[in-house]
C-alpha positions as CSV (number, residue, x, y, z in Angstrom):
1,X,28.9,-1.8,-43.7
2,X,26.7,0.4,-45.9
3,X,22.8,-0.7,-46.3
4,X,22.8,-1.1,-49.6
5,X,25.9,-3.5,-48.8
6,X,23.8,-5.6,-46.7
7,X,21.2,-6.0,-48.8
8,X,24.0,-8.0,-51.0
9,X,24.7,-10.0,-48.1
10,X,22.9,-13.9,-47.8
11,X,20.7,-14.5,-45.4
12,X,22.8,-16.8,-43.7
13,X,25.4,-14.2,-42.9
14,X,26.8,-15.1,-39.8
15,X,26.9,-11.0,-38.9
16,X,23.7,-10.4,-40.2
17,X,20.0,-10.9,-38.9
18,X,17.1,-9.6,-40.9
19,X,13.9,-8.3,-38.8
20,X,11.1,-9.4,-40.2
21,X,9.0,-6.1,-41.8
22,X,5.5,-7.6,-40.9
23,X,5.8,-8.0,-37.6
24,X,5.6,-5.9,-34.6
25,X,9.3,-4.7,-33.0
26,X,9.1,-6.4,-29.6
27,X,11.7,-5.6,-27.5
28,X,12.5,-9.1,-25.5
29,X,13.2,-10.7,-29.5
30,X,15.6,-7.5,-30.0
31,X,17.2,-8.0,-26.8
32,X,17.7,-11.6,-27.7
33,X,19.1,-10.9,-31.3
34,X,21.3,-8.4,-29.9
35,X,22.9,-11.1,-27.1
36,X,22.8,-13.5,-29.7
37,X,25.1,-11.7,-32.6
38,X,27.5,-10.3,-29.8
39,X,28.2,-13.6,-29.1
40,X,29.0,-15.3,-32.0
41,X,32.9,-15.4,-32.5
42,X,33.6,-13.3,-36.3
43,X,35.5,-10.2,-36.1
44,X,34.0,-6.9,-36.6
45,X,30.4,-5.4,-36.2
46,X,27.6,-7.4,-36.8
47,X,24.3,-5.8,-37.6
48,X,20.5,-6.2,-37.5
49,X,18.5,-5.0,-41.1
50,X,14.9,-3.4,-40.6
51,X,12.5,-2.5,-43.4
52,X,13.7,-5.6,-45.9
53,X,11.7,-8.4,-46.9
54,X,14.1,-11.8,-45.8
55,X,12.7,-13.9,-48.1
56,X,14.2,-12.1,-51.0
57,X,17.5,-9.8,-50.4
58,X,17.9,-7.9,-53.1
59,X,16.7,-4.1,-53.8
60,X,13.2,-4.9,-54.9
61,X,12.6,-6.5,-51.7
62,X,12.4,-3.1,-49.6
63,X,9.5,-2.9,-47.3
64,X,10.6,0.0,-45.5
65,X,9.8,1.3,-41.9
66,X,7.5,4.6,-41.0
67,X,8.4,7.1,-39.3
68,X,6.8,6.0,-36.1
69,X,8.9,2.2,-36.2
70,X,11.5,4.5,-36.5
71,X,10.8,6.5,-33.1
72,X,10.3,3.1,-31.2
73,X,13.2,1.8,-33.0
74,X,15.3,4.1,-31.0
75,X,13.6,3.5,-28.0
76,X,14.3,0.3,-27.9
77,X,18.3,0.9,-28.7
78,X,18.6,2.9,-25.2
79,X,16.3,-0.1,-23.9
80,X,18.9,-2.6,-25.0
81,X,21.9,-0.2,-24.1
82,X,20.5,-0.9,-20.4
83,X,20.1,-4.3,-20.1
84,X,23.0,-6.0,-22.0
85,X,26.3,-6.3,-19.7
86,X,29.2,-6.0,-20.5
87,X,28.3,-2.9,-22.5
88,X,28.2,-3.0,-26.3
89,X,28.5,0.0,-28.7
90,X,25.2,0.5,-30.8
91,X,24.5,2.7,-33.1
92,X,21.2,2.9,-35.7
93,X,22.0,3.6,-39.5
94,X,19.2,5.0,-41.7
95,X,19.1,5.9,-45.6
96,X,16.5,5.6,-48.5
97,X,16.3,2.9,-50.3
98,X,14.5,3.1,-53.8
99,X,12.5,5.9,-52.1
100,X,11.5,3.9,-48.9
101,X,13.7,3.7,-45.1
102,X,15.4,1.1,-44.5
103,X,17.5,0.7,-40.8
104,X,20.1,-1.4,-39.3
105,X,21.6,-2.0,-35.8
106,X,25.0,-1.9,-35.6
107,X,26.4,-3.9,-32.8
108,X,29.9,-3.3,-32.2
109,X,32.5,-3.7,-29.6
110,X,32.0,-7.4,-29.2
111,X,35.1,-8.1,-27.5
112,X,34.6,-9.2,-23.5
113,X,31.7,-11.4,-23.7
114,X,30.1,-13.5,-23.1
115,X,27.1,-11.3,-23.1
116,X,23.4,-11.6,-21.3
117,X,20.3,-10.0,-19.9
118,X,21.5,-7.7,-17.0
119,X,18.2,-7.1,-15.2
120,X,14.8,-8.8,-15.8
121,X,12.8,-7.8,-18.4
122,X,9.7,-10.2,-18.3
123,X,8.8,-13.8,-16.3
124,X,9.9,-15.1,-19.7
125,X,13.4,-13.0,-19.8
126,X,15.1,-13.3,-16.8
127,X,18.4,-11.7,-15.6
128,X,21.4,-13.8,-16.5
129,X,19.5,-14.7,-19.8
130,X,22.0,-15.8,-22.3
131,X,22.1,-16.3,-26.4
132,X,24.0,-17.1,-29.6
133,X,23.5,-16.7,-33.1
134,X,24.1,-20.2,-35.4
135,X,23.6,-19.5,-38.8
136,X,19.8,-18.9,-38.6
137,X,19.0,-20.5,-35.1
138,X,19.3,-18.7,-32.1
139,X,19.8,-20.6,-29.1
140,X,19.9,-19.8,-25.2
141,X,23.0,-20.8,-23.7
142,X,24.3,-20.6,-20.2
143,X,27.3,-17.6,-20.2
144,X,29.3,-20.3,-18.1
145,X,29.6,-22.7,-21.2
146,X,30.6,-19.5,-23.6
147,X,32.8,-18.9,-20.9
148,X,34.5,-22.2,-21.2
149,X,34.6,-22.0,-25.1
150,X,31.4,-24.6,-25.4
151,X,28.1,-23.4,-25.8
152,X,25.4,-25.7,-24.8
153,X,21.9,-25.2,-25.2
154,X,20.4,-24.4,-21.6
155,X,18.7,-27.2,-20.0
156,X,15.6,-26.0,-18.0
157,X,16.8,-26.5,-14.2
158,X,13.9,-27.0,-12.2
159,X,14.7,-24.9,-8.5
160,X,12.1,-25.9,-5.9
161,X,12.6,-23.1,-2.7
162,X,10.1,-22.5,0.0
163,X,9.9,-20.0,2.6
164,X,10.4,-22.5,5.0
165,X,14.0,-23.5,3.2
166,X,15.5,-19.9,3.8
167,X,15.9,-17.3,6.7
168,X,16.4,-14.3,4.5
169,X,16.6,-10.5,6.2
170,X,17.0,-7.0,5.3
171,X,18.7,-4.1,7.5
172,X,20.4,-1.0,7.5
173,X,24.3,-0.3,6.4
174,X,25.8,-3.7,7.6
175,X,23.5,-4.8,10.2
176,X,20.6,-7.1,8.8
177,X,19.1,-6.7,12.5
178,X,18.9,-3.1,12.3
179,X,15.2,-2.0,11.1
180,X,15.1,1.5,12.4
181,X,17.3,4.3,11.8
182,X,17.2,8.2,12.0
183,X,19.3,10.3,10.1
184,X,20.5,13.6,9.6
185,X,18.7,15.9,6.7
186,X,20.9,18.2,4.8
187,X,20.1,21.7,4.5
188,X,18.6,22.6,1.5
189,X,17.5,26.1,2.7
190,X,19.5,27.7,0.1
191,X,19.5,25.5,-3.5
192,X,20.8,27.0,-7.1
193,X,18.3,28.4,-9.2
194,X,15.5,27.6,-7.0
195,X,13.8,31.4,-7.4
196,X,14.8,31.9,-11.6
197,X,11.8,32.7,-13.3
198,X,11.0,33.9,-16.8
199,X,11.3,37.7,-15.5
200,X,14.6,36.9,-14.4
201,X,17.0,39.6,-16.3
202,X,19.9,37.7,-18.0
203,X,22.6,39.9,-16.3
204,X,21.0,38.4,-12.6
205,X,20.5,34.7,-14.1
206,X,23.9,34.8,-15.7
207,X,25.6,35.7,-12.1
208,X,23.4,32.6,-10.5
209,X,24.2,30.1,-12.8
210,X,28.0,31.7,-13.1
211,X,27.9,30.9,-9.0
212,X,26.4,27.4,-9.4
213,X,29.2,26.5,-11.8
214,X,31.3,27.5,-9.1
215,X,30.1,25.7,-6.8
216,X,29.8,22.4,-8.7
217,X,32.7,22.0,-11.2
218,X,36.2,23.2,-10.0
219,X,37.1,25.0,-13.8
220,X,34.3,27.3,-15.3
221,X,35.5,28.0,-18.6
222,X,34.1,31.3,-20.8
223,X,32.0,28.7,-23.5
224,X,30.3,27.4,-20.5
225,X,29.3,30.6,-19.2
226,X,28.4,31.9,-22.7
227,X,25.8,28.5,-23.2
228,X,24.4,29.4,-19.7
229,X,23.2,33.0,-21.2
230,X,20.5,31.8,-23.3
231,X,17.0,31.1,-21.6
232,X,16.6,27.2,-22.7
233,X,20.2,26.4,-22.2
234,X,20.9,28.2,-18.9
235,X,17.3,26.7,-18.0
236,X,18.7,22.7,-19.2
237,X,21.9,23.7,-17.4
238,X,19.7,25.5,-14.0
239,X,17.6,21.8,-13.9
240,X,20.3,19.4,-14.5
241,X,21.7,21.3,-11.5
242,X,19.2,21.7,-9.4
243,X,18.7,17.9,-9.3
244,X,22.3,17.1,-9.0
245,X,22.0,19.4,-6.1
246,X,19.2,17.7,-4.0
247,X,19.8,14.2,-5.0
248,X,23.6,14.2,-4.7
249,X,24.7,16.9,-2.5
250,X,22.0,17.4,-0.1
251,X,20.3,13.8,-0.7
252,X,19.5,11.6,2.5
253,X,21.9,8.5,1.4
254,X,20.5,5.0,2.5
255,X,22.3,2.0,2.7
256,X,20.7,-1.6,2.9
257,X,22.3,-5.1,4.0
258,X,20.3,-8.5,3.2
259,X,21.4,-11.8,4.7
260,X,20.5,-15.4,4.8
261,X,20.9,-17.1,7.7
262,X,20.1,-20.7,6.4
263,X,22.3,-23.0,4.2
264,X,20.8,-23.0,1.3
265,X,21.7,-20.7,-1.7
266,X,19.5,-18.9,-3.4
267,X,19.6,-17.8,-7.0
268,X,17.5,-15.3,-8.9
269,X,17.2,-13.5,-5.9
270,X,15.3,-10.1,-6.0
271,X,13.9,-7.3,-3.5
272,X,11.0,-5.2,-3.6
273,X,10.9,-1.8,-1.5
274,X,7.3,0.2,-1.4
275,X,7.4,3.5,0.7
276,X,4.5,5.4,0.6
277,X,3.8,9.0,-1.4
278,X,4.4,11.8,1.3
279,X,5.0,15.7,0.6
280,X,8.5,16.6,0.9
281,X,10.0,13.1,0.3
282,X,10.9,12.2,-3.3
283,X,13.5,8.6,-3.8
284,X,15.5,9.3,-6.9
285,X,15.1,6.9,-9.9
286,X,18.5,7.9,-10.8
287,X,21.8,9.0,-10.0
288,X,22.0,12.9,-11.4
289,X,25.1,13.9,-12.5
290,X,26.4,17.7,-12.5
291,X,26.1,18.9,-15.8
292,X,30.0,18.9,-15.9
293,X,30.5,15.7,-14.9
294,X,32.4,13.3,-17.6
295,X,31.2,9.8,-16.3
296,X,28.7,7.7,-19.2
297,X,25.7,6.5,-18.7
298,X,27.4,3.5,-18.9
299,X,30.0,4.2,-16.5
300,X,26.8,5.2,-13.9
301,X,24.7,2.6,-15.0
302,X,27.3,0.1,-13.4
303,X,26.6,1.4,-10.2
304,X,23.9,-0.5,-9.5
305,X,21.6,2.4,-9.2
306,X,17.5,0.2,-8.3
307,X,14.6,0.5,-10.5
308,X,12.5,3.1,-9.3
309,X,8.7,3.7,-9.6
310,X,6.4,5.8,-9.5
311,X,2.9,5.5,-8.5
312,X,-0.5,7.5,-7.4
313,X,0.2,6.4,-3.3
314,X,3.7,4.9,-3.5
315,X,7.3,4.5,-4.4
316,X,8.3,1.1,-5.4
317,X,11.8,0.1,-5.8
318,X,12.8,-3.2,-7.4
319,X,16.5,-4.9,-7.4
320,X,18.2,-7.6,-8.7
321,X,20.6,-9.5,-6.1
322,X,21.2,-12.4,-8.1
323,X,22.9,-15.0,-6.3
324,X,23.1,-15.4,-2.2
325,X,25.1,-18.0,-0.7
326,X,23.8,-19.7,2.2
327,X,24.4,-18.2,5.8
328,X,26.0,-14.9,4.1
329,X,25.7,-11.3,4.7
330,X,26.4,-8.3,2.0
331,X,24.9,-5.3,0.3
332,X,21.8,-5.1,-1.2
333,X,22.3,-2.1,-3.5
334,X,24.9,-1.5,-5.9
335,X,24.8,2.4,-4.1
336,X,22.9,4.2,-1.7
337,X,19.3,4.9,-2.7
338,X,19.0,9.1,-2.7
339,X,16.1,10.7,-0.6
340,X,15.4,14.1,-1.0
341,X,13.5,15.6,1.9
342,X,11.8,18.3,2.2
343,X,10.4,21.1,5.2
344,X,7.3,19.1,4.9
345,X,8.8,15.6,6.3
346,X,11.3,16.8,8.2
347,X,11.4,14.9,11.8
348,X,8.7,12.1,10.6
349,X,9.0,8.6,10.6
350,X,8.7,6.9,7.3
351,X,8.0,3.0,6.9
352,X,9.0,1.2,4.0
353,X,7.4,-2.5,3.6
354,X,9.7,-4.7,1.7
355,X,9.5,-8.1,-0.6
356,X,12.1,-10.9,-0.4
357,X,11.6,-12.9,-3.9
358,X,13.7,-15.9,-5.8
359,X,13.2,-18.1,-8.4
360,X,9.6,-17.6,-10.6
361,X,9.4,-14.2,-8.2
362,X,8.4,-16.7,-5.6
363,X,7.8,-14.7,-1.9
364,X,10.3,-15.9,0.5
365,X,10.1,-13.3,2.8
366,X,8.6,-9.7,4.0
367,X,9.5,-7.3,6.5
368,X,9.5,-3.4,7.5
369,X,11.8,-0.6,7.9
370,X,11.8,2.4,9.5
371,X,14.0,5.8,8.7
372,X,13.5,8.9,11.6
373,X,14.2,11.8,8.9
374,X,16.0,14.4,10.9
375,X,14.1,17.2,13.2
376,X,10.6,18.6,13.3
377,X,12.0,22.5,12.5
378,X,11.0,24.5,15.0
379,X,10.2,27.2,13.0
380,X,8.7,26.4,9.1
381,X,9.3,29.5,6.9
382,X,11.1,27.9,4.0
383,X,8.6,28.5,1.3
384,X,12.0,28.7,-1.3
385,X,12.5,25.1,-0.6
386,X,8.9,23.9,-0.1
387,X,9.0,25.5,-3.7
388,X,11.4,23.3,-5.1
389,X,10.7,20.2,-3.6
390,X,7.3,20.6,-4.9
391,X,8.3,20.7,-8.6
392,X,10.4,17.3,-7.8
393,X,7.5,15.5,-6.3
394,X,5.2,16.7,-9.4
395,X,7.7,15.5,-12.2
């Protein structure tokens, strides 16, 4: 629908919502009016009007957005595009309207809900957070009701668990009693692109990043090689490599298990890792694709890849479990959290304290692991690496 369509459209629309222009654009009321219109059962997009005054739809009533709403308006689209499941297609529309901007959300792709709040985003919006659109109400629903084909406005369930009421541990791969490992590091003695530098001749640069391709994709094709030429692309093409390289292929790969011995279920479940800031040892916040690689976002995003932190001393890693049935054992993380380590950590011991939270985020348990990370070389004369792991601990 075009926006001057949509400013022909009432108010009561059931596929339109109209921001209001004289407020602030806070993401949890976005996230909720996104839920809210994929959920409602019409056929086609449904979209979202910014910059239009909703007491008045007609052309005279443009407000219009400035240039800045319209930077944090697209911030907030990849903020939604993470934390709505299943995945929805959005897309932001812009023209001029009587000589001032006027936006719209377009949600699309409304076809497997019903849809909710994949992650917390605030003690007020919590995962599993569900919505729908009624004429001009919008009302919190539980996803089980939408399933069922009758939406019921959410009753506030009052869940009373104490640490006392649970028995609730975290270990290594599938042993929740397991609280020390050691494994092996990698060698990352010899990483792509690690020693490019502006004086760099092309002809040499070219033949790295030619070798690099090699080594990551199967098929190098001539346009890829050609791209790679130029200084800023080979250089987006050298980094996007580089961190595929030691987060992926020479990454230290952890795997967690959490299990709760007593009867009780727990819901709203959560975990909170903090290992502390040490040269040479950098946790991922992401999984880095090669450059080549086809996957989405959304395709990795489903992995279940943890929040990651950083901070001035520490490394704080936060996940959602969700639900954990009562005297049951499973994986913690969607995926192994990457570690890339470095010649300075190389045969230390590394502690990572950990919090055990449910519903409100209240404590039900803490604990401590420990990871051994390889062997102290015998010889340190890796300057070339100690180079490159630098560079990942400042960004």
């Amino acid at each position: 629908m075009l926006l001057k369509q949509m400013l022909e459209s009432p108010t009561t629309s059931p596929n339109l919502v109209v921001f209001d222009p004289f407020g602030s654009i806070d993401r949890e009321s976005l996230v909720k009016e996104v839920i809210g219109l994929a959920n409602v059962k019409i056929e086609g997009p449904r979209n979202i009007l910014f910059g239009v005054n909703p007491g008045a739809m007609n052309g005279s009533s443009v407000i219009g957005i400035s240039d800045e709403a319209v930077v944090d308006l697209k911030r907030a689209h990849r903020l939604v595009s993470s934390l709505v499941e299943p995945v929805l297609d959005l897309a932001f529309i812009f023209d001029r309207i009587n000589g001032k901007l006027v936006g719209a959300l377009e949600i699309d792709g409304c076809d497997y809900g019903p849809y909710f709040l994949a992650q917390d985003l605030s003690d007020e919006l919590r995962r599993g957070g569900c919505w729908i659109r009624e004429e001009r109400e919008l009302i919190q629903v539980d996803r089980r009701e939408l399933l069922n084909g009758n939406a019921q406005p959410v009753e506030e369930e009052v869940v009373s668990i104490s640490p006392e009421d649970v028995d609730i541990s975290i270990g290594f791969n599938d042993d929740p009693d397991c609280e020390f490992i050691e494994v092996a590091v990698p060698d990352t003695s010899d990483p792509p692109f690690a020693d490019d530098d502006s004086k760099t001749d092309v002809t040499q640069k070219t033949s790295k990043i030619a070798q690099a391709i090699k080594d990551t994709v199967s098929t190098v094709t001539t346009r890829i090689l050609k791209m790679a030429q130029g200084d800023e692309a080979g250089a987006q093409v050298a980094d996007a490599a580089n961190k595929h390289y030691y987060f992926e292929d020479r990454a230290v790969k952890v795997d967690h298990c959490i299990r709760n011995e007593s009867d009780v279920e727990v819901k709203d479940l959560s975990i909170e890792f903090g290992f502390p800031k040490l040269p040479g040892f950098v946790v991922s916040d992401r999984i880095y694709l090669s450059p080549f690689d086809k996957r989405t976002e959304a395709e990795v995003r489903k992995m279940g890849y943890p929040e990651v932190e950083y901070r001035g001393d520490a490394t704080i890693i936060r996940a959602n479990v969700g639900f954990l049935p009562g005297e049951k054992t499973q994986a913690l993380l969607g995926t192994s959290l990457r570690i890339a380590v470095g010649p300075e950590a190389l045969g230390r011991k590394v502690a990572m304290q950990y919090v055990v939270r449910g519903p409100d985020r209240k404590r039900l348990g803490t604990g401590r692991l420990k990871i051994r990370l390889g062997q102290k070389p015998k010889y340190a004369d890796a300057s070339h690496t100690e180079t490159a792991y630098k560079n990942l601990d400042e960004e």
